[in-house]
C-alpha positions in Angstrom: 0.0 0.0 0.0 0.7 3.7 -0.8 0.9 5.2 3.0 1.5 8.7 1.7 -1.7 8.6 0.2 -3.4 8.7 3.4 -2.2 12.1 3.3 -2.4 13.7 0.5 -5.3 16.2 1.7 -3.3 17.0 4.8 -2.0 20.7 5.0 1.7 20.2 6.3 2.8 23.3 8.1 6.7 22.4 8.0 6.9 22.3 12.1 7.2 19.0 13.3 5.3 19.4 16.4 2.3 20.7 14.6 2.4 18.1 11.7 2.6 15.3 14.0 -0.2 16.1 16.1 -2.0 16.8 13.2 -1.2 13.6 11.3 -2.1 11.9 14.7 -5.5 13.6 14.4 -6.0 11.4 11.3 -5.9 8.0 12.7 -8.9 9.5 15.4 -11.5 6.5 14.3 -8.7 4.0 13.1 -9.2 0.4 14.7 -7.5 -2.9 14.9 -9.2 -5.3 12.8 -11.5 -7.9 14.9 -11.9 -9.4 10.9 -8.2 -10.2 9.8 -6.3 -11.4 12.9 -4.0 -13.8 14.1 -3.9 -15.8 17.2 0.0 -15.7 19.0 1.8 -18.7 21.0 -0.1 -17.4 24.3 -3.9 -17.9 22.4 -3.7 -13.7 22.1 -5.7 -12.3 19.1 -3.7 -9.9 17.3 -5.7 -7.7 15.0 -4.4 -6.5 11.8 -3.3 -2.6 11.7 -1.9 -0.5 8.9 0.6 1.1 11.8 2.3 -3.2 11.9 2.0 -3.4 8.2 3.7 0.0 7.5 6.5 -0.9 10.2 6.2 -5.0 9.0 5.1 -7.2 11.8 1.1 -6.3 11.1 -0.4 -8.4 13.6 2.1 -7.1 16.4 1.3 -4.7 19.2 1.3 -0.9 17.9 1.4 1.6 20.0 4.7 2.3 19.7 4.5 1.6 15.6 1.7 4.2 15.9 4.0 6.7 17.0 6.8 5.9 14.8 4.4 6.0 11.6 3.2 9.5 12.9 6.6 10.7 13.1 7.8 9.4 9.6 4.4 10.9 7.9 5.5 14.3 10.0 8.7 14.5 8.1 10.7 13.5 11.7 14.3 12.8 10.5 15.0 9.1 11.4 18.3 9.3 12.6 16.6 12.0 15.5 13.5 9.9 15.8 14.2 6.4 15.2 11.4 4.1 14.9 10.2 1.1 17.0 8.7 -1.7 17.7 7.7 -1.4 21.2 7.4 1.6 24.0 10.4 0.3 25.8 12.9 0.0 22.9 11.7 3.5 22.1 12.3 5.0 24.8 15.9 3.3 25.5 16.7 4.3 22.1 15.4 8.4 22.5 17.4 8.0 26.1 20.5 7.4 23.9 19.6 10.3 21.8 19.0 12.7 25.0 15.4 12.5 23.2 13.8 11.6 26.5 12.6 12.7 30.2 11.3 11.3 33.9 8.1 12.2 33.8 8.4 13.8 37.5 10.9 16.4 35.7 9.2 17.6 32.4 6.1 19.5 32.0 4.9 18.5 28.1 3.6 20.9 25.7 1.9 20.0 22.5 3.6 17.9 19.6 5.9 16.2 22.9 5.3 12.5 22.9 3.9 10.8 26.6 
């Protein structure tokens, strides 16, 4: 599939934080399929998602694919936000890049990812 074309309407500002939230607001409505699934090891159903089939493990868990297909449809460079599989590879990986905080010591603002 033709990702980009999910966006084609979308009005890219050219500031990251903007763009991302904004490509986030895309997905609002987006679902994993209950239709085209497989079952893991464990007997877990793992739905389907275009976030695992843009990253290339579609029946995996996403939340952190999510946010590493938001960033790449932003324009993020990769080297400064690479993507992931999971939440905690991500955030060992944005640690290394001094791309991360405690949450006890950072107050967000909008376009920061939580």
């Amino acid at each position: 599939m033709n990702w980009q074309n999910l966006f084609a309407d979308y009005p890219y500002t050219g500031n990251l934080r903007k763009d991302l939230v904004g490509i986030a607001k895309t997905q609002v409505g987006y679902k994993e399929s209950t239709k085209n699934f497989q079952v893991d090891d464990n007997g877990n159903r793992r739905g389907y998602t275009r976030y695992g089939a843009w990253y290339g493990t579609p029946y995996s868990d996403w939340s952190a694919m999510f946010v590493s297909f938001c960033l790449h449809y932003a324009g993020a460079d990769p080297a400064e936000f690479p993507a992931n599989i999971g939440a905690n590879a991500m955030a060992e990986s944005w640690k290394k890049l001094g791309r991360y905080a405690e949450a006890d010591t950072y107050n967000p603002t909008p376009g920061d990812l939580v």
